[in-house]
C-alpha positions as CSV (number, residue, x, y, z in Angstrom):
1,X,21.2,14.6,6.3
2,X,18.3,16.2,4.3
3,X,15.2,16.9,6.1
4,X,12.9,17.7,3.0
5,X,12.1,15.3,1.2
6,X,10.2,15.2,-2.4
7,X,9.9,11.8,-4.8
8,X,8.5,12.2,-8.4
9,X,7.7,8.6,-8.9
10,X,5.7,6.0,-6.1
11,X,8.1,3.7,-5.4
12,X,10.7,6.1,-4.4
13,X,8.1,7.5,-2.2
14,X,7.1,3.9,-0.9
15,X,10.3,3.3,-0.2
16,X,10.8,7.1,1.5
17,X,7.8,6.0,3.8
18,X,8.7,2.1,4.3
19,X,12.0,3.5,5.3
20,X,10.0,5.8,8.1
21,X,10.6,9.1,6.3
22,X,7.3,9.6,4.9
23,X,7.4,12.3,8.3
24,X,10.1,14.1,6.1
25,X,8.1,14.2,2.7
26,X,7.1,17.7,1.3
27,X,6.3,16.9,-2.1
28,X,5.2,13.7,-4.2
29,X,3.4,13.4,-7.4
30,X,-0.5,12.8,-8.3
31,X,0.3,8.6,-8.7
32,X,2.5,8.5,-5.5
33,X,0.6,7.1,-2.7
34,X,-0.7,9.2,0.1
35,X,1.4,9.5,3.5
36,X,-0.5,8.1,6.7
37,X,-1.7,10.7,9.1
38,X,-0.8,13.4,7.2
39,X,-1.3,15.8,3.7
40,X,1.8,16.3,1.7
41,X,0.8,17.6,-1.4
42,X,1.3,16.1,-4.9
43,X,3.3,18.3,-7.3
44,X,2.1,17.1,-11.0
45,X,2.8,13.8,-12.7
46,X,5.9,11.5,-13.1
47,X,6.2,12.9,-16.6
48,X,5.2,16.3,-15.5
49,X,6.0,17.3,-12.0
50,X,4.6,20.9,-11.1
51,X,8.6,22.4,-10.8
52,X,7.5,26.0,-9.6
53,X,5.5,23.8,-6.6
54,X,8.8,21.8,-6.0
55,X,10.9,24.6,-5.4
56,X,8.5,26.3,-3.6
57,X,8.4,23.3,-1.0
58,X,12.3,23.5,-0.7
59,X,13.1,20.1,-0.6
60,X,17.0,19.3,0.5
61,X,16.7,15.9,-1.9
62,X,14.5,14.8,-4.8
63,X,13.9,11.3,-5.8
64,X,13.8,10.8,-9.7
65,X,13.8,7.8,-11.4
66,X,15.4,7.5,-15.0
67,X,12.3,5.8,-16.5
68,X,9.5,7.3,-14.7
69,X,11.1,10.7,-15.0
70,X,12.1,12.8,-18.0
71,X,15.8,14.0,-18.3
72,X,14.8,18.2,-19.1
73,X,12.6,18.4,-15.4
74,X,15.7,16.5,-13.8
75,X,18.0,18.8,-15.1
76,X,16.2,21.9,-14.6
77,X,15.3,20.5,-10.9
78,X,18.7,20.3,-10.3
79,X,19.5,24.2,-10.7
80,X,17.6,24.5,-7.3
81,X,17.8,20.9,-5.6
82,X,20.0,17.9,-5.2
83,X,18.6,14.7,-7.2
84,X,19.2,11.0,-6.0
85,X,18.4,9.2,-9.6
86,X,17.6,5.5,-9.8
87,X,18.0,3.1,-12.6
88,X,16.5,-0.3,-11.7
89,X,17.1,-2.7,-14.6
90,X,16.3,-6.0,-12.2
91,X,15.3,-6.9,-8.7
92,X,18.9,-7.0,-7.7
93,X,19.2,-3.7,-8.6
94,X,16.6,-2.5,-6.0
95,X,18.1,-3.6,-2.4
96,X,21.6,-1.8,-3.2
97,X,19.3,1.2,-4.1
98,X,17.5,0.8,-0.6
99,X,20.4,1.1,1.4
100,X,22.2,3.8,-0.4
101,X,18.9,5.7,-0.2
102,X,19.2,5.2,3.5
103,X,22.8,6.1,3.5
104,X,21.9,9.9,1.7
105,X,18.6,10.0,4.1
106,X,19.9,9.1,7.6
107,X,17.5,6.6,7.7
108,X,17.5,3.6,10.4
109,X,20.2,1.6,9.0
110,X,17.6,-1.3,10.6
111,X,14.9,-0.3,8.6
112,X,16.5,0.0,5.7
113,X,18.9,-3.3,6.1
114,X,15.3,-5.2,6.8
115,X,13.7,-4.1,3.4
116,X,16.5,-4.4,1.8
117,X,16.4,-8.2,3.1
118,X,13.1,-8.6,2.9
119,X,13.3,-7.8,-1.2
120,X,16.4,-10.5,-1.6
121,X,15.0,-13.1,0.5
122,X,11.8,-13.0,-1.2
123,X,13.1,-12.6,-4.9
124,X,15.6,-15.2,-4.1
125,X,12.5,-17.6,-2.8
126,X,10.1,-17.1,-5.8
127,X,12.9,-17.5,-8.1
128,X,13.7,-21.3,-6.6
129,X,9.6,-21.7,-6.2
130,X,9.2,-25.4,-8.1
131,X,5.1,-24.1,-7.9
132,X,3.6,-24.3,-11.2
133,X,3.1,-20.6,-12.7
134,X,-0.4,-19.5,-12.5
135,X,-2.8,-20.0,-15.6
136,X,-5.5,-17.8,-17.5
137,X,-4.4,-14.4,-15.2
138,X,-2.9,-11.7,-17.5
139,X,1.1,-10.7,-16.8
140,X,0.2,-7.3,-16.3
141,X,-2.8,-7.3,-14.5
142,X,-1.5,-9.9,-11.9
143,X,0.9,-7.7,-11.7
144,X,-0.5,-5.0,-10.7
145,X,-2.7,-6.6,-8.2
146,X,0.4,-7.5,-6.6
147,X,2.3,-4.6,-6.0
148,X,-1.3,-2.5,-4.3
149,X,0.8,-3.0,-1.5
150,X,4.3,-3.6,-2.3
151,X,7.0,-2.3,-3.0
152,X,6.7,-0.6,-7.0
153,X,9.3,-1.4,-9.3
154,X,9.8,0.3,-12.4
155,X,10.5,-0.2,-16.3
156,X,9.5,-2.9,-18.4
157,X,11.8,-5.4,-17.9
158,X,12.0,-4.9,-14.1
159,X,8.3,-5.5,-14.3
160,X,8.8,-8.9,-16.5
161,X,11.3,-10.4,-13.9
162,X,8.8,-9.4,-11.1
163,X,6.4,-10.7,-13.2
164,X,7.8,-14.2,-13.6
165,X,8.7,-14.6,-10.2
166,X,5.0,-13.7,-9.2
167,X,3.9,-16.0,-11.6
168,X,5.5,-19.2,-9.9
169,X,3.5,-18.4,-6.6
170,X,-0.2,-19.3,-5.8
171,X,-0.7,-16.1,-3.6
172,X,0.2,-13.0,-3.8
173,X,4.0,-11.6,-2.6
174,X,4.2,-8.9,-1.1
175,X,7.5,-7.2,0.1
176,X,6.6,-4.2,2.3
177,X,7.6,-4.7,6.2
């Protein structure tokens, strides 16, 4: 079970702290949110992580995400830490990812199984929504109001499906326990 923790792209480190790890966190980037209660300090960007200030914090595990993250600081992260990459291509992709994230963690299986849960029951909710989608709001913008609070998906067509889902609700969704 690693104890140190680092995520190079926020949804990997909202997941970390939704999944009650953020306690385990030593390293995050400048766009991933902050942890409650305490500092743990951001190491560079998504694109360009700060890799002398990532091995200095020792993690045991790194978080990367294929399209958040760029293949050469993977790679040379590697030569000094273990990497858990993600590839979300839709919102089914994302509760398998939650639970084998908790499985390489030693998170509460409870925790984990909940948000997991939580992401299918509401995907699986908007998707059957008969509301009529929402008119003059921008995709992207209504988008991003959205997830302030939930849980960040990634890539462009992950962001689409989310996006259409959202759409067909009146309110905002959010899917953070």
């Amino acid at each position: 079970r690693p104890g140190r923790l680092a995520s190079l792209y926020p949804s990997g480190t909202e997941t970390l702290i939704a999944l009650g790890l953020g306690d385990r966190l030593v390293g995050r980037t400048s766009w991933c949110p902050e942890v409650a209660g305490r500092r743990v300090p951001a190491m560079g960007g998504t694109k360009d992580p700060d890799l002398a200030a990532l091995r200095a914090a020792a993690p045991d595990l790194v978080l990367a995400c294929r399209d958040e993250n760029r293949r050469e600081d993977v790679e040379a992260i590697e030569s000094f830490a273990p990497v858990a990459v993600t590839d979300p291509r839709r919102v089914a992709d994302v509760p398998p990812f939650v639970r084998e994230l908790a499985g390489l963690t030693g998170a509460d299986p409870g925790k984990s199984e909940a948000l997991a849960s939580l992401i299918e029951s509401e995907s699986a909710r908007l998707a059957a929504s008969t509301e009529p989608r929402r008119r003059g709001v921008a995709d992207r913008a209504e988008y991003a109001q959205a997830r302030g609070d939930a849980h960040r998906l990634v890539d462009d067509r992950l962001d689409d499906e989310v996006g259409r889902l959202f759409r067909r609700e009146r309110r905002d969704v959010f899917v953070h326990p």
